[in-house]
C-alpha positions in Angstrom: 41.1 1.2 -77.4 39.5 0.6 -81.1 36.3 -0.5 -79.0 36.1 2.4 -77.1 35.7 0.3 -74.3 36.5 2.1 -70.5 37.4 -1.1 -68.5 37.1 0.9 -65.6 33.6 2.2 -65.6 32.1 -0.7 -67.7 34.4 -3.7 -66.9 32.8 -6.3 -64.3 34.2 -9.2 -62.7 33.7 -11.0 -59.6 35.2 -9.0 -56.4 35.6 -12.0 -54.4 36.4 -11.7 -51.1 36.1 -7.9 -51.4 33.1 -8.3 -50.9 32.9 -9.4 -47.5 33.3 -5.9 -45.6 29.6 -4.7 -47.0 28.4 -7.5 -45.2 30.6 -6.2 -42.3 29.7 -3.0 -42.4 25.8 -4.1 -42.4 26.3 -6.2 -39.0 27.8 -3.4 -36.9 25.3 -1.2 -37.9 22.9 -3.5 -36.9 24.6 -4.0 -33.7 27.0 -6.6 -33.8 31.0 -5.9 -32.8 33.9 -6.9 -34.0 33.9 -9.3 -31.1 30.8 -11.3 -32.4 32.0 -14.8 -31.8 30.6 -17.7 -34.8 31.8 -21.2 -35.1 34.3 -21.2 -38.3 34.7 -24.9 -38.9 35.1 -25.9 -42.1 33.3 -27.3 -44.4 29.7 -26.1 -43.5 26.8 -27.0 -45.4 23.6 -24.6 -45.4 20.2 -25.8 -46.9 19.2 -23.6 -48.9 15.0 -23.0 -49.4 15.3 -23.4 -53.1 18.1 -25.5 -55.1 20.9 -27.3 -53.9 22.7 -27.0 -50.1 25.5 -24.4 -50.3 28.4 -26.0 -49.2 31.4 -23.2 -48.3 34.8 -24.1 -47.1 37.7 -22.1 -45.8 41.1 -21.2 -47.9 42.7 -24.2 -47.9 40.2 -26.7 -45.9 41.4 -24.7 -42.3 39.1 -25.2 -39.8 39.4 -22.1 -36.7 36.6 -23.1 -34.2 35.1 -20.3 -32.4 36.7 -16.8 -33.3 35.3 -13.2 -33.8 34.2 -10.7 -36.7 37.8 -9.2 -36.8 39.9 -12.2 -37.0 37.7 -13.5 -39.6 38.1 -10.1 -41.7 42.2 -10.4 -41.2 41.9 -13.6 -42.0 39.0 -13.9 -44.5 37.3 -16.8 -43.1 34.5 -17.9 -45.3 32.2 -20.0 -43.1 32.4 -17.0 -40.4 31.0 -14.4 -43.2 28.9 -17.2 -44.9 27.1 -17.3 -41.5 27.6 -13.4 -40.9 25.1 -12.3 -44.1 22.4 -15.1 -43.0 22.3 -13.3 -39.7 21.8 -9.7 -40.6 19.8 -10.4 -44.1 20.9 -11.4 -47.1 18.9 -8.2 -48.8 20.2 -5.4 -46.5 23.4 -6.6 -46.9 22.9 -5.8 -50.6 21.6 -2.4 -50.1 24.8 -1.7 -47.5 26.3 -2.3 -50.4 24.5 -0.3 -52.7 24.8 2.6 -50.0 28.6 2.5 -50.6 28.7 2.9 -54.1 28.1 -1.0 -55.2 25.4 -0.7 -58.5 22.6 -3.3 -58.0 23.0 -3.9 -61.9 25.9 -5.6 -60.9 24.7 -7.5 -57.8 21.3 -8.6 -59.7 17.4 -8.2 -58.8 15.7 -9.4 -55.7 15.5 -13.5 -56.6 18.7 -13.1 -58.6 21.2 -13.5 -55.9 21.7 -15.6 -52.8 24.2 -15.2 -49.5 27.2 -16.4 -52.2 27.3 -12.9 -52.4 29.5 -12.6 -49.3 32.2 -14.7 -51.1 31.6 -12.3 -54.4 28.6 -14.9 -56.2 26.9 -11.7 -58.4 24.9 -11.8 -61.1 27.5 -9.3 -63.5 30.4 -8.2 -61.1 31.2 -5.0 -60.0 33.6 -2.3 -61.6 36.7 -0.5 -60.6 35.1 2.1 -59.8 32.7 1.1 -58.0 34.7 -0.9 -55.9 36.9 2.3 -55.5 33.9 4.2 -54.5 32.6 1.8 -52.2 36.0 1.4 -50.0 36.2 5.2 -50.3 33.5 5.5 -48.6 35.1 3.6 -45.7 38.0 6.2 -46.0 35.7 9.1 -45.5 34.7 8.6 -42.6 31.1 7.2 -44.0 30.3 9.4 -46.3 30.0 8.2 -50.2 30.9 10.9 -52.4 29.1 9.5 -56.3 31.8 8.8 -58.5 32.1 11.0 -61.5 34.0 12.1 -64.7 34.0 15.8 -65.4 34.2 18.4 -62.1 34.0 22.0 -64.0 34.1 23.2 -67.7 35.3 26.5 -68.4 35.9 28.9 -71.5 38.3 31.4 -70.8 37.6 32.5 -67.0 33.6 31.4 -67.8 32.6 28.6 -65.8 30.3 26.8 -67.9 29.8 23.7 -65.7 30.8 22.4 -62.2 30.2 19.6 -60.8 29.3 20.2 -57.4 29.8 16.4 -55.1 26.5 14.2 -54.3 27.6 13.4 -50.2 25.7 10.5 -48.5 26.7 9.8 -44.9 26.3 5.8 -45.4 27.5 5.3 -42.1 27.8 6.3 -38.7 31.1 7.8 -38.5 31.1 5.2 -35.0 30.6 2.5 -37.2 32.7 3.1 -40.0 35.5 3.8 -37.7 34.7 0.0 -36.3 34.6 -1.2 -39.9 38.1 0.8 -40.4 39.9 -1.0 -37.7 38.5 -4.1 -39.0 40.2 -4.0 -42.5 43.2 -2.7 -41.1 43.5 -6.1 -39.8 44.3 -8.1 -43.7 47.1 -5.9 -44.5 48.7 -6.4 -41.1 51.2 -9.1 -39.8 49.2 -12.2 -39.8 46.8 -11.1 -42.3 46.2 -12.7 -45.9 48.2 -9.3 -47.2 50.7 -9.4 -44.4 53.4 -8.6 -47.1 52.9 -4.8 -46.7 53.2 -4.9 -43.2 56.4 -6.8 -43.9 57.3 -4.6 -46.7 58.2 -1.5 -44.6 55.3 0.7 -46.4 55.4 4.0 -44.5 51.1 4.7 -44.0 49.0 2.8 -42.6 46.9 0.6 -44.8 42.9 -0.5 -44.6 41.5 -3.1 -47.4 40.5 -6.5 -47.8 42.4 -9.1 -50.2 40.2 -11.1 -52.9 41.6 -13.9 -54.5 41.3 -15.0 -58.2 38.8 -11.8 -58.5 39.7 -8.2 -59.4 40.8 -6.0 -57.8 43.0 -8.1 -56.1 42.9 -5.7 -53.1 41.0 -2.8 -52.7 41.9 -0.6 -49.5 43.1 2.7 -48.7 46.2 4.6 -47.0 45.8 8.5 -45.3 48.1 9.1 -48.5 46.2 7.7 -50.8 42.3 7.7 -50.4 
């Protein structure tokens, strides 16, 4: 546009939900399983060292007593994941998500930020790409390929540049495949995208919803990753 403004690389907003499969990702490579059992009443109130108690609720006031890690990722349970990052750090969780492709700039400095960040409470947001990055990273198997713009410049047959990929294995490809099963579980019947298992869409699909946030549901297909 006349601002020369790339929404896509420059653009943050709050990724909501989203957010909660970094958190995810952190507690099975810590140890925990999708099996991890946590009370999810709701409301829960958590005092908080400095400033006010942080009071989180579920979508729509549901209470769900004692489930596990993947029916609170198909069904984005807050009070489950608002537990979840308290248990495995609030500060590892942040470099998980860093480790995906999430830029701190975004999330904020140590002291900036507090476990809202499960339920997407950053400082700046994240970007498009970033948040593509991040659940691409999931896709491959564990490994974050960095993000970037130009892969080879060339005059006539001369190859001036190329851009040769950055790989990181950011997870265990045991673990990622644990975190993969996990975020097939929103897009499936029952899940808070369960319209595109009802919608006849021919792949298989792995993501989490995030409401009122953007994207509104970043994920991945084998066709499209």
């Amino acid at each position: 546009n006349k601002q020369n403004f790339n929404v896509a690389l420059r653009g943050r907003r709050q990724p909501g939900s989203s957010f909660k499969p970094f958190v995810m990702a952190e507690a099975l490579r810590q140890g925990f399983s999708p099996s991890t059992t946590l009370d999810a009443r709701s409301p829960m109130v958590f005092p908080q060292r400095w400033g006010p108690d942080w009071i989180v609720s579920n979508y729509g006031g549901a209470s769900y007593g004692q489930i596990d890690m993947a029916a609170a990722t198909k069904g984005s349970v807050n009070t489950y994941f608002a537990q979840l990052i308290q248990l495995v750090g609030v500060e590892k969780a942040v470099n998980m998500a860093e480790k995906l492709g999430i830029s701190r700039v975004g999330v904020g400095e140590q002291g900036e930020y507090g476990p809202a960040i499960v339920l997407g409470g950053l400082r700046q947001g994240v970007t498009t790409v970033e948040m593509a990055s991040a659940y691409g990273t999931f896709a491959n198997n564990g490994v974050h390929i960095e993000p970037h713009l130009i892969a080879q410049v060339k005059q006539g047959n001369k190859v001036l540049y190329k851009r040769e990929p950055q790989r990181t294995q950011a997870l265990k490809p045991a673990v990622n495949a644990a975190a993969l099963r996990m975020l097939k579980g929103p897009p499936s019947s029952g899940g808070t995208a369960s319209f595109i298992a009802e919608s006849a869409y021919p792949w298989p699909v792995a993501g989490k919803t995030a409401r009122h946030s953007w994207p509104p549901m970043p994920g991945s297909s084998p066709r499209h990753r």
